[in-house]
C-alpha positions, 0 to 999 in steps of 0.5 A: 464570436468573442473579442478580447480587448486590453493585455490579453495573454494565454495561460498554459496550465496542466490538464486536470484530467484526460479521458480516452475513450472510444466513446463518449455519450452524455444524458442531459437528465441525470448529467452523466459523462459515460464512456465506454470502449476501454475508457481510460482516465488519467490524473496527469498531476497525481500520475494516475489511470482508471481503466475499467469498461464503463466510466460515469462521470456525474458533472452536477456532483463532480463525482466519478463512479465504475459501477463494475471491475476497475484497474487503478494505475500509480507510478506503474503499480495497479490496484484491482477492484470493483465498484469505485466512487470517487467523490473529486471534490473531497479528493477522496475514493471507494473501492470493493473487493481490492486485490494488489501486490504490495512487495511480495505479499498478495493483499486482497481486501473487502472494502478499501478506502483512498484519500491522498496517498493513503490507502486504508484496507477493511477485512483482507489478508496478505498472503506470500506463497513465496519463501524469502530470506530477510537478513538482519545484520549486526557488525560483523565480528572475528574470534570471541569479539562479542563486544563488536556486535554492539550497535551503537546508541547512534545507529539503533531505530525503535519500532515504536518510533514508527508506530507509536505505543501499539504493543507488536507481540510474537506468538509461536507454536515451538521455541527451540534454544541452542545453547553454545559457550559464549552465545545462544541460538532461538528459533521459532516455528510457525511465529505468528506476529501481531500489531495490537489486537491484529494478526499481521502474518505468520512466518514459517521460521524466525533465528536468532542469535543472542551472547548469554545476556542478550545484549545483541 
């Protein structure tokens, strides 16, 4: 029995991790926590879940290990995979063979590894078997008002605002032009889109409109 003397108070604080498990053994020498029977753990603070069938928590190294397939839950959005470490002291993971869906591209990886936010994929592809139409609009105009297809200096955005001086080339297998009066018509085939010295994607069709200085 303990007993506490002189301004005692009780302090509420968040639960750093949960463990659900149907059960839970522990091996007094290699200080490992298992959990089997679809085990779930969960960062409450991060808005994370691991579930997977085994979990191995090492309590001398304050490390965390799924030696088979694991599932990742984040704000509703799941990364499958195999074989994760996770290091809790440098807040930082590993993860084979991952497979997810980022927006409506299938992106499957060798190797991925997870620190913080950012998740960095190692020999993998992304994959649509989908058809999806992006539109990328101008003003819109009436009649030969070219001039009103114009985006003004204030409204324009800069690829390489977002990803610094790396060259994003286009590669494509036909460039057919429509020439009109006032405009022309590009389309591209097969247009394979690179960042630096990595194929990114390929889209089947790419069509663009241009007046004949291809100010717009």
């Amino acid at each position: 029995v303990q007993e506490l003397q002189g301004g005692v108070t009780q302090e509420i604080t968040a639960n750093n991790v949960q463990l659900d498990a149907d059960n839970i053994d522990y091996n007094e020498k290699s200080m490992d926590l298992i959990a089997t029977g679809s085990p779930i753990l969960t960062f409450p603070a991060q808005k994370v879940s691991i579930k997977a069938d085994k979990i191995i928590y090492n309590t001398a190294s304050n490390t965390l290990t799924v030696p088979d397939k694991v599932e990742i839950i984040k704000d509703g959005h799941s990364i499958f995979g195999e074989n994760l470490n996770v290091n809790l002291n440098e807040e930082n993971a590993l993860l084979d063979n991952v497979e997810t869906k980022a927006s409506f591209m299938t992106v499957t990886s060798r190797k991925a590894e997870m620190n913080e936010d950012l998740i960095t994929l190692y020999n993998g592809q992304m994959i649509s078997k989908d058809s999806y139409i992006m539109n990328f609009h101008t003003k819109m105009v009436g009649g030969d008002r070219f001039r009103s297809m114009f985006v003004d200096e204030e409204d324009k955005t800069y690829i390489r605002e977002e990803i610094g001086e790396t060259p994003v080339t286009v590669k494509t297998k036909e460039i057919i032009i429509d020439a009109k009066k006032n405009t022309d018509t590009i389309t591209l085939k097969k247009a394979q889109i690179h960042f630096g010295d990595f194929k990114l994607f390929t889209l089947p069709t790419i069509r663009m409109h241009t007046n004949k200085q291809q100010e717009y």
